[in-house]
N, C-alpha and C positions, 0 to 999 in steps of 0.2 A: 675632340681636340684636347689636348693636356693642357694643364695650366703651366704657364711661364713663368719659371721664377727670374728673376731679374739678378746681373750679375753680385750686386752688393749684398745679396742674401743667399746665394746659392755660395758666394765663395767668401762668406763671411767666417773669419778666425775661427777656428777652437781650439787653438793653443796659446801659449805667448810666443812662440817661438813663428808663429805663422802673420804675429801682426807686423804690418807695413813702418815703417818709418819710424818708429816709439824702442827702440831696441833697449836703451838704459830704463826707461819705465818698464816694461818689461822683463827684464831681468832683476829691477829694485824689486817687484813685487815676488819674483817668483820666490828670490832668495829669502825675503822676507815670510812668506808659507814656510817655507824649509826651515828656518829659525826661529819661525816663533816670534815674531819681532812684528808684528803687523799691527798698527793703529787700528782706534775700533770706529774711528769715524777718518773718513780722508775724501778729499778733492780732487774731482779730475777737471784741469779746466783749460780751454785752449780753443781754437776753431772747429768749427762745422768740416764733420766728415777725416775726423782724425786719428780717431778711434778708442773716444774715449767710454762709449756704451758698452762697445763691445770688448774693453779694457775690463770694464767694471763685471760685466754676463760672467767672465773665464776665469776672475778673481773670487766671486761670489760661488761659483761651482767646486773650482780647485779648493778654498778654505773648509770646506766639509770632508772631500775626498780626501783632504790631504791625513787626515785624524781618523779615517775609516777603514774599517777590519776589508783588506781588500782582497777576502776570498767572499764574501755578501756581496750580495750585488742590490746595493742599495739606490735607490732617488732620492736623489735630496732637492729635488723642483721645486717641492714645498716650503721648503727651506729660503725661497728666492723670492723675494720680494718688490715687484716694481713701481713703480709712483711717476707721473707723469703732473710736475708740479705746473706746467703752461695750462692743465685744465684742472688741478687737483692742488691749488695755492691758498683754499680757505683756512681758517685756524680750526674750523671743525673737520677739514681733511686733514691735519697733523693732528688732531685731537685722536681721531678715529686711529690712526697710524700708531701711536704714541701709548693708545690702550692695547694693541696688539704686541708691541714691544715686551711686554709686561711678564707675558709667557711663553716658557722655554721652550725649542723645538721637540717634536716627537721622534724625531729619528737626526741622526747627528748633534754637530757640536754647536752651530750657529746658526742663530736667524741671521739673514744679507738683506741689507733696505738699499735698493739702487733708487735715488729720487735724480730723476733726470729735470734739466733745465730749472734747476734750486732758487737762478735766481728770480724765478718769477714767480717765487711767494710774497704776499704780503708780509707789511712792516709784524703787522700783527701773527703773520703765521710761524714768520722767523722768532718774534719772543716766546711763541709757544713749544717749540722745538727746543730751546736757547738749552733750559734744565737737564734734558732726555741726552742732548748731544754730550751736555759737559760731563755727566757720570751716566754714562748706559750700561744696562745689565750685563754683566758678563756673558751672555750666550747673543747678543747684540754687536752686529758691526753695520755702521753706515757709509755707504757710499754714493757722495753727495757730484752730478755733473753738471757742469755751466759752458756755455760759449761768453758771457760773461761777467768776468771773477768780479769786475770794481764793481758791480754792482750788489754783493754780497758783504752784508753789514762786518765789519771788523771782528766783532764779538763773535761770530759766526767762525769765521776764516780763523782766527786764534786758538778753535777748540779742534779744527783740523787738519793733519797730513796732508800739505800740498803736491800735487802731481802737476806739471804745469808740461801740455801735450805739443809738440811741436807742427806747425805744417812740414806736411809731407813733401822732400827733395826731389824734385823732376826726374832724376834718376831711376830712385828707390819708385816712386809710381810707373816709369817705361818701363822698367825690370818686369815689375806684376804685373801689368797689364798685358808683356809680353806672353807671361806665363798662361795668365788665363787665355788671351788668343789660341796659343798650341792646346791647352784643352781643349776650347771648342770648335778644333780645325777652322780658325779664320786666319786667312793669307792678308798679311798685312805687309806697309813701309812702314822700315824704323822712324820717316821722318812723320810719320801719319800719327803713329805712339809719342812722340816728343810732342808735338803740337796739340793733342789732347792731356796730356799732361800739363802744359805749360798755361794750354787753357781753363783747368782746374783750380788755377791758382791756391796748392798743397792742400784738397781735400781730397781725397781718396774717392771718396762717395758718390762726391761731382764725375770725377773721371772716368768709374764705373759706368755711371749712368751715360754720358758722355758715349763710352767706347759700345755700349747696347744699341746705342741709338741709330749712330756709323755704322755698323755693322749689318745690323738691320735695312739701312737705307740701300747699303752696299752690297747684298745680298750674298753675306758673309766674305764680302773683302775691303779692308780697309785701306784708302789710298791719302797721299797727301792730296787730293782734288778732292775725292769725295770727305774729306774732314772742313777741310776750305771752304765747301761748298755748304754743309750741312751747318758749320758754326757761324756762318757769313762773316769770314775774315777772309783779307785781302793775302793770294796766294804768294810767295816770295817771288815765283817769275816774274810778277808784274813792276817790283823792287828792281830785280836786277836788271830788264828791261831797259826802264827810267835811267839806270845810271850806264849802260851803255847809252842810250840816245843823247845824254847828256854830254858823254865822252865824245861825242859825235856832231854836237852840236848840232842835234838833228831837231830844231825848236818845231815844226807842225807835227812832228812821230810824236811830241811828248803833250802838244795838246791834245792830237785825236786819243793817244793813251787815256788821260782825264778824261776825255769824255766818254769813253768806253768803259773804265770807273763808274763815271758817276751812273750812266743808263743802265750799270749793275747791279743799281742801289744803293753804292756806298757813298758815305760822306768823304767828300772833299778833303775837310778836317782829319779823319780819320789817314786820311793816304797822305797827308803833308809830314803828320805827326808818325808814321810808321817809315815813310820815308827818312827821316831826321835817323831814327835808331838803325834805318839799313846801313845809312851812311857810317855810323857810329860802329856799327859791327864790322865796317870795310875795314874801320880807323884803326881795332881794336887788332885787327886781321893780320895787319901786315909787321906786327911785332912778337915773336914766336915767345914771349913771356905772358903776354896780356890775350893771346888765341883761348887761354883756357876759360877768359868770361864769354866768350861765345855761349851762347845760350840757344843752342840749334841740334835738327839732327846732325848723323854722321856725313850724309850725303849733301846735305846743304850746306854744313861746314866745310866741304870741298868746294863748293861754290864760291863762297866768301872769300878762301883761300885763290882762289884763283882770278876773283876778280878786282881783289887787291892790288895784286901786280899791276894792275893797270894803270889804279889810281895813282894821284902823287899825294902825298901827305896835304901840302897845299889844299888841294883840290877836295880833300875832306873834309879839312876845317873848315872853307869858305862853304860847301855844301852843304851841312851843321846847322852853320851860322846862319844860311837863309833860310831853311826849313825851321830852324826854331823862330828867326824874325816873322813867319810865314806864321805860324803856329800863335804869337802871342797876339796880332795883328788881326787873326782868321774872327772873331768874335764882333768886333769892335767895327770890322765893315760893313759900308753897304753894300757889298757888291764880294763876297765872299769867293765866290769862282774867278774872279779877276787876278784876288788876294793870290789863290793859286798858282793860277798860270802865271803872273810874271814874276813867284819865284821859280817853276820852270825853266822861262826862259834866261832867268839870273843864274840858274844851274848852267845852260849852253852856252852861256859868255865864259864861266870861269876859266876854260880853255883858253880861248883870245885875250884874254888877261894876264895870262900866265906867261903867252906867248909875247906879246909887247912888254913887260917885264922884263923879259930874256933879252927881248930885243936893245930895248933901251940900254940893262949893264955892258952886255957886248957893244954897243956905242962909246959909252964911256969908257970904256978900259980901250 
């Protein structure tokens, strides 16, 4: 049997022009090779799985080739130096680091120090570095990464070129993710790739690993059920269900619904407070300026779209209103599931409400 590489390492970068979401980082640095212009010490810092490692690998490889007689066919591997400060944050591992700094490479132009997760050196390993960062050898560039920057001493961050990495946009993640699917002939829904995306919340690495798992599970097809099912989130049918039964004032559809829910597993909480946002997507729905925060697939944004129409504005806010009253409420009870159901059935009145309403002004007038 072969070994399996796993998506985030089979389809990891090796250019800049290949990484996801970081396009201005990426092009700052490439131009900065090109001119000459490159800090010998800089910061990559931002969240997990953004691509700040692999920011640093294709900076530290291109800074050697970039100055190299490119008819040799040189490695400059050696040249690449990596530090894993979460197990390597003593003052005698920057001591040791610091005495290697010392001497010049044997083939190319620079030594590259990538010290991943920086900030979890000691107080003391950070003053032993302090000197080496503020004037390092000429044949010396460091490149220092964190998930988090405040916790990196001032004097530190002062003597470095900030990169600062953004999460990655749900888009720019469907996009690749799509791509790598048609690589690896996996038949997928675009709404199955949005919702792992959305699930990643803008790391990359998450959604990889994410999109290997489904795939797997699915035996290379991805579906909006089989993502629903495998990340145990509640699937939108069940959403748009609820708000016809409500339209309908169909108050025992919307209990047994609940309890079909909850013997799924899910929290109560969870479906009040996902409920609120469907409602809030109808709301957002039915105004062809404010469609574009829709935050969905394509196919499920036809949904939204169409079962807007139904709603009345009205009928949105007060539906909102009780799922969020539902929602602050849901904690503080004893009796949690009741919390539920009679904002349910406060959802099947809002009709009859609307309707004596109507009734009443046509009285009066």
């Amino acid at each position: 049997m072969s070994q399996y590489l796993v998506s985030a390492r089979k389809y990891r970068p090796k250019e800049f022009d290949e990484v996801v979401g970081q396009e201005a980082i990426a092009q700052t640095l490439e131009n900065a090779i090109k001119n000459d212009h490159l800090a010998q010490a800089l910061l990559f810092c931002g969240p997990r799985g953004v691509g700040k490692t692999t920011c640093a690998r294709i900076l530290a490889r291109k800074i050697n080739e970039a100055g190299a007689d490119q008819t040799l066919d040189e490695d400059f591997a050696f040249n690449v130096f990596e530090l894993d400060a979460a197990s390597n944050n003593s003052v005698d591992d920057i001591r040791n680091l610091i005495d290697q700094v010392r001497f010049p490479p044997q083939t190319g132009k620079y030594k590259v120090y990538i010290i991943d997760e920086v900030h979890m050196l000691t107080q003391n390993a950070f003053n032993a570095f302090l000197k080496t960062l503020e004037e390092p050898p000429a044949h010396a560039i460091f490149i220092l990464a964190t998930t988090e920057k405040h916790k990196i001493i001032p004097t530190i961050l002062s003597r470095c070129q900030i990169y600062d990495f953004k999460r990655i946009s749900i888009a720019d993640m469907k996009s690749h993710l799509a791509q790598i699917a048609q690589k690896e002939s996996v038949e997928y829904e675009d709404d199955a790739l949005h919702l792992i995306a959305q699930k990643a919340d803008g790391a990359l690495r998450d959604a990889l690993s994410i999109f290997d798992r489904i795939a797997t599970f699915g035996d290379g097809k991805l579906s909006l059920e089989n993502v629903s099912s495998v990340l145990n989130v509640l699937d939108y049918d069940v959403y748009f269900n609820t708000t016809d039964l409500a339209l309908k004032q169909d108050i025992p559809g919307l209990l047994v619904q609940l309890n079909d829910v909850v013997q799924k597993g899910f929290d109560p909480h969870l479906y009040i407070v996902g409920l609120a946002s469907h409602f809030r997507d109808l709301l957002v729905s039915k105004v062809p300026e404010t469609v574009g925060l829709l935050d969905v697939g394509d196919n499920t944004k036809n949904r939204y779209l169409s079962q807007a129409k139904e709603c009345s504005v009205e009928f949105l806010f007060q539906a909102i209103e009780i799922c969020n009253t539902a929602d602050i409420n849901f904690k503080s009870s004893k009796n949690q599931r009741l919390t539920v159901e009679i904002a349910l059935m406060q959802l099947a009145s809002i009709q009859n409400q609307e309707t004596a309403g109507a009734k009443k002004k046509s009285l009066a007038s």
